[in-house]
C-alpha positions in Angstrom: 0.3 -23.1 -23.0 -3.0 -22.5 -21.4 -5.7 -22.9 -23.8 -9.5 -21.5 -23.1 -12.0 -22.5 -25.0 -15.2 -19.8 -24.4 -18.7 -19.9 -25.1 -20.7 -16.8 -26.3 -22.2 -16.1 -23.1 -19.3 -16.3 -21.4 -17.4 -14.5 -23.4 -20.4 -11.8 -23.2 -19.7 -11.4 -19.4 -16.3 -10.3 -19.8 -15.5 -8.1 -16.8 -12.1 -6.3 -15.6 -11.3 -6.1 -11.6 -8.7 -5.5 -9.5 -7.6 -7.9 -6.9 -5.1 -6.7 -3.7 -4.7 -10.0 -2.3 -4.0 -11.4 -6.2 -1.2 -8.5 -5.5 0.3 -9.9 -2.7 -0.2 -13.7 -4.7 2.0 -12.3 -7.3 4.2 -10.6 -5.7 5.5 -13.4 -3.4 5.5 -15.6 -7.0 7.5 -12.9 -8.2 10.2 -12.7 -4.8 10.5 -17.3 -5.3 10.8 -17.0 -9.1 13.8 -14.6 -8.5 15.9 -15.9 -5.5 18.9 -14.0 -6.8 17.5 -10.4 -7.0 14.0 -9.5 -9.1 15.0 -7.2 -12.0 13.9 -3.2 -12.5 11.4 -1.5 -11.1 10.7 -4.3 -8.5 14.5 -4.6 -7.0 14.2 -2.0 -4.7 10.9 -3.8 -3.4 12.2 -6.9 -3.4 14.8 -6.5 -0.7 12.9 -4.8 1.5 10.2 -7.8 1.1 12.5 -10.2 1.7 14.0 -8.7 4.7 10.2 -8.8 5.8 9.1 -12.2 5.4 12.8 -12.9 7.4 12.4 -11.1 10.1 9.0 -10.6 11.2 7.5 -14.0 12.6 3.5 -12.6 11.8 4.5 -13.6 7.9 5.4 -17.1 8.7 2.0 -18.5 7.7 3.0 -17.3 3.5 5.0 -19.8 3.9 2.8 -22.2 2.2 2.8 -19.7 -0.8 6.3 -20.8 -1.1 5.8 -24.3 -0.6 2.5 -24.7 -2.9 3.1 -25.9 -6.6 2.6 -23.6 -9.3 -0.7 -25.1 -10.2 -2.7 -25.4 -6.5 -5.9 -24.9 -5.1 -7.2 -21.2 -6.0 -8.6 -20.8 -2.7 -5.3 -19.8 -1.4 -6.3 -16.6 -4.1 -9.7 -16.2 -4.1 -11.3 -14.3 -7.0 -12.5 -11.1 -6.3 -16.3 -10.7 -5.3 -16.5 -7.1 -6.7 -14.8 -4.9 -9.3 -13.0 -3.1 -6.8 -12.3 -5.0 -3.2 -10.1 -4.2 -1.0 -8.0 -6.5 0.9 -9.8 -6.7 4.4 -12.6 -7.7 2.1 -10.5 -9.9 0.5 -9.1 -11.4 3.7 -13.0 -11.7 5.1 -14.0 -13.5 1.7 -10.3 -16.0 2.4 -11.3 -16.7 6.2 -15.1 -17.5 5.6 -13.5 -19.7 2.8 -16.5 -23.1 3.1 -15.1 -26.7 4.0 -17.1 -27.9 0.7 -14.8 -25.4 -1.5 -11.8 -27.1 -0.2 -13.2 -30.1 -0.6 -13.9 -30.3 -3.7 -10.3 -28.6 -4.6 -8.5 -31.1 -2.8 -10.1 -33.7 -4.6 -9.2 -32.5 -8.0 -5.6 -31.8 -7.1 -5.3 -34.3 -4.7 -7.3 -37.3 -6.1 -5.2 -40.1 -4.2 -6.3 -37.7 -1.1 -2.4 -37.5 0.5 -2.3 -34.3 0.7 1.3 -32.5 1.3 2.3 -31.4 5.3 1.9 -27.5 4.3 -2.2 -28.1 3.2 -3.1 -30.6 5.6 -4.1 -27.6 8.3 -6.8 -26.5 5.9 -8.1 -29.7 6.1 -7.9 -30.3 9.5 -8.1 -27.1 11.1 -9.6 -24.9 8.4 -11.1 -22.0 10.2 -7.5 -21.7 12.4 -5.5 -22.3 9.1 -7.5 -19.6 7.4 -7.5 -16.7 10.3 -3.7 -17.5 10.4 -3.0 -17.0 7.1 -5.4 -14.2 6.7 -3.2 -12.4 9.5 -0.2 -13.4 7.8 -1.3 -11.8 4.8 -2.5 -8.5 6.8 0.9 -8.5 8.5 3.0 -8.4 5.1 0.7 -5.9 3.3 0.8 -3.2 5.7 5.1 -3.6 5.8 5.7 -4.7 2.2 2.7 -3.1 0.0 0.7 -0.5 2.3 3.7 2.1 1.4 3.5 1.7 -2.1 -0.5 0.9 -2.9 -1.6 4.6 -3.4 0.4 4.8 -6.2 -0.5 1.2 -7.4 -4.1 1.9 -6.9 -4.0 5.1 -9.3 -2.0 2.9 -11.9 -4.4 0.5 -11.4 -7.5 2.6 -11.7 -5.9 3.8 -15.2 -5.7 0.8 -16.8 -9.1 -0.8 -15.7 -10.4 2.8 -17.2 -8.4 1.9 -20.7 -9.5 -1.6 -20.7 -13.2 -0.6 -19.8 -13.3 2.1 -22.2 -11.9 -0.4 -24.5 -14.9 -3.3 -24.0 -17.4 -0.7 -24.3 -16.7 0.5 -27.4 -14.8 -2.4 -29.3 -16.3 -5.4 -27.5 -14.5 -8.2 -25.8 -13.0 -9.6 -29.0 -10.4 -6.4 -29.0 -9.7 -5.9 -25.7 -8.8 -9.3 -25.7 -6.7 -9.2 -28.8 -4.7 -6.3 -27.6 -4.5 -7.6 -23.7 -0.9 -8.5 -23.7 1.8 -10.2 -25.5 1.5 -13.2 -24.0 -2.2 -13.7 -24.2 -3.5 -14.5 -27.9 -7.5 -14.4 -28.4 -8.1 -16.6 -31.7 -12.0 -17.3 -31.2 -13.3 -19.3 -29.9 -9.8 -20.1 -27.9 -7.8 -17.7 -25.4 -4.6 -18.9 -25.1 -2.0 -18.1 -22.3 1.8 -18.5 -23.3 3.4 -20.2 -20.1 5.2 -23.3 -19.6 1.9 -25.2 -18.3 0.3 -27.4 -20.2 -3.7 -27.2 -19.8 -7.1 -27.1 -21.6 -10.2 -26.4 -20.5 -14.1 -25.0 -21.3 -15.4 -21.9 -20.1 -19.0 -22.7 -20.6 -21.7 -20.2 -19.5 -19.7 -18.4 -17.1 -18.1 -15.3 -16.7 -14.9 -14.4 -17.6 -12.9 -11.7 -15.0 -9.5 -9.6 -16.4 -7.0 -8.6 -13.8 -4.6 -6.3 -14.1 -1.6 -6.6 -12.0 1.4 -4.8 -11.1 3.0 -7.2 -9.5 3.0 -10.2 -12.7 6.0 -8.8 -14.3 4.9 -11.1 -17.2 3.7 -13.9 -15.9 -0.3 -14.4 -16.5 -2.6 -16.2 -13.9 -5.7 -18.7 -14.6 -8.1 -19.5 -12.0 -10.8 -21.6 -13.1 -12.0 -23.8 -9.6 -15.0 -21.3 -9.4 -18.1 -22.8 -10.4 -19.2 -19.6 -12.3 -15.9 -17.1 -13.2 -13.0 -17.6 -14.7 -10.2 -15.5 -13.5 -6.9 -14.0 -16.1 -4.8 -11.9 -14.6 -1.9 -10.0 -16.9 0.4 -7.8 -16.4 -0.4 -4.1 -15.7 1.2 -0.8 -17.2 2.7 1.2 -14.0 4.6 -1.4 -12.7 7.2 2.0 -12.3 5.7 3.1 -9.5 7.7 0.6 -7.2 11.0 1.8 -8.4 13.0 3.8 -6.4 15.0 5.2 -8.9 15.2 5.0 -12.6 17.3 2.8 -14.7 20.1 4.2 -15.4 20.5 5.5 -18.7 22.6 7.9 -21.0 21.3 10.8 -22.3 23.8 10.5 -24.9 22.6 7.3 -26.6 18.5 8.2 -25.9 18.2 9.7 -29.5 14.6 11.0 -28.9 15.4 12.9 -25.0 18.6 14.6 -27.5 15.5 15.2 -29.9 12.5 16.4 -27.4 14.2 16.7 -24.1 14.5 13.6 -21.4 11.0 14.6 -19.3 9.0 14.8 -22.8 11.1 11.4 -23.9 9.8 10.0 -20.5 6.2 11.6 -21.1 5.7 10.4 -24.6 7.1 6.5 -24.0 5.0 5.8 -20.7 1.9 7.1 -23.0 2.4 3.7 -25.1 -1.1 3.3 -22.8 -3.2 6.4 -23.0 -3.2 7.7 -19.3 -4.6 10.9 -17.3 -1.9 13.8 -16.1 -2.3 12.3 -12.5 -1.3 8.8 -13.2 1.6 9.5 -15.1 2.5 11.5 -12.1 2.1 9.1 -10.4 3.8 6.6 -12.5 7.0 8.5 -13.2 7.1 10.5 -9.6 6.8 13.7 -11.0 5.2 16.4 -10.0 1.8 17.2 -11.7 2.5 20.8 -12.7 5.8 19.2 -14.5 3.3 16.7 -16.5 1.3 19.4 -17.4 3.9 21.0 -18.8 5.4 18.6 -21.1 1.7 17.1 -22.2 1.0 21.3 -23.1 4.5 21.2 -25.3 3.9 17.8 -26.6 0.2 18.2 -27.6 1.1 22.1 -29.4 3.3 20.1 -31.6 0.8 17.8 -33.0 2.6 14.5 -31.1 -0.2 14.2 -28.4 -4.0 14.3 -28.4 -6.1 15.1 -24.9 -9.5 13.2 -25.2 -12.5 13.0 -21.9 -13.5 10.1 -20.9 -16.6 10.3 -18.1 -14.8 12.6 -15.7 -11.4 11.7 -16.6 -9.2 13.9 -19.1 -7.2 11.0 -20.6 -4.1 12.0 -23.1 -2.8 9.9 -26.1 -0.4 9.1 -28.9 -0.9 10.7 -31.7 0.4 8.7 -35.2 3.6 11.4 -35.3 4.7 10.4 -31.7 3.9 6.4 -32.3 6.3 7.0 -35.3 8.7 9.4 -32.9 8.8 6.4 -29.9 9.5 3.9 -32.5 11.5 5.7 -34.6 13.6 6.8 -32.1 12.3 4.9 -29.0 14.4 1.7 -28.0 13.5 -1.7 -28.3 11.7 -2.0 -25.0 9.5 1.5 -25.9 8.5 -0.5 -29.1 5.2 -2.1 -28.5 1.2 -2.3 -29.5 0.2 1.4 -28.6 -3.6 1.7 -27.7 -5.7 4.7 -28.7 
């Protein structure tokens, strides 16, 4: 467990973001925690990642991403500066990276100051070790996440929408309480259910949410910056890497036999309310098809459409909660957010 004890103020500054290079982080966590094959919707990706970092030699640098410990120096992941960077922003922030801020990291997970082979460049050569990994990192994103970041970049833009919508109307104490399954907000303390064992004080800082699509679970805590701390959880859309869908049986999927398979699709992936683009986007179908089912669904009382700012957002109503549930399986039960 990771266990957060925050302030007032702190927890007043509570801000959502979303992070590209905290993509690429993850997603490389994501390829070492599953050597064997990474399971649905991230397979498909997977291979072709792998087959990446092998064979072309501009990737050699993420090597230390591989070699680093689970709990390292965050400023091979800096946090985001804004709400919405992009990486060569990201990358500019990672090579301009000061000799104090490694430094002082260093020291604190390196008291004895023997540092390992794979962090002694940043050390000694830190401007070269930098612009190499921040190539590194440019190389892999355009062959392993360029392709696929439109879509993740509209997933992503629905759920900061949610989780904004969410802090401005119920406060941080809410969003936080309904942020994931793994992350339980029992104030004062925000706890994060891993298999690390730490404590710390967030103290008159602010704390930054990011969604990712890449986390497949597993939640991220920065706290080496002087003035943020950094959360990252898993993101809805993660379907938008998938190459195909599971396969399933329309035979044993009681509510497609009930409602159809597109509307069965439609009503589970609005567990998280969601605009008729993003759930084209999401479930690779065409807009007009959405439209369709979300016209069907709403005329029979299941769905609700609701504005927010320029965005049409649509919604489970209480009958298609108890129809996904009901009918839904276990997976498509879950905390559903109005």
């Amino acid at each position: 467990m990771i266990r957060i004890e925050i302030d007032e103020p702190t927890l007043a500054r509570t801000r959502i973001a979303i992070s590209p290079l905290a993509e690429v982080y993850c997603g490389l966590a994501l390829l070492q925690r599953n050597p064997d094959g990474a399971p649905w919707p991230y397979d498909g990706w997977a291979l072709r990642a792998r087959e990446i970092l092998r064979t072309d030699p501009a990737t050699a640098p993420l090597s230390v991403y591989f070699d680093a410990p689970s709990t390292s120096p965050d400023f091979l992941c800096p946090i985001p500066l804004t709400a919405t960077p992009t990486l060569e922003e990201q990358l500019d922030q990672l090579r301009s990276t000061p000799a104090s801020t490694v430094e002082e990291q260093f020291a604190k997970y390196y008291p004895s100051g023997e540092l390992p082979s794979f962090f002694r460049p940043f050390r000694d050569n830190r401007v070269g070790a930098f612009d190499r990994l921040a190539d590194g990192l440019a190389a892999y994103w355009e062959a392993a996440i360029a392709p696929y970041w439109p879509a993740m970049r509209a997933a992503l833009d629905e759920e900061v929408l949610l989780r904004a919508r969410a802090l401005a109307s119920d406060g941080p104490d809410a969003l936080l309480s309904r942020l994931h399954e793994r992350v339980r907000w029992e104030r004062p303390v925000l706890t994060l259910v891993k298999p690390l064992d730490q404590s710390f004080e967030a103290v008159n800082q602010r704390l930054l949410l990011v969604p990712l699509i890449f986390s497949r679970g597993a939640l991220m805590c920065s706290s080496d910056h002087a003035d943020i701390v950094m959360v990252t959880y898993q993101a809805r859309g993660a379907a938008v890497l998938a190459s195909a869908p599971p396969a399933s049986s329309v035979a044993d999927d009681r509510l497609a036999i009930l409602v159809g398979r597109g509307r069965a699709t439609v009503l589970r992936a609005l567990t998280v309310p969601a605009t008729t683009t993003g759930l084209a986007t999401a479930l690779g179908l065409a807009p007009s098809t959405i439209s369709e089912h979300l016209t069907g669904l709403q005329a029979a009382g299941v769905v609700h459409r609701r504005r927010a700012g320029r965005r049409v957002l649509y919604g489970l109503e209480p009958a298609g909660i108890a129809l996904v549930n009901l009918l839904g399986d276990d997976s498509a039960r879950t905390e559903f957010v109005s």
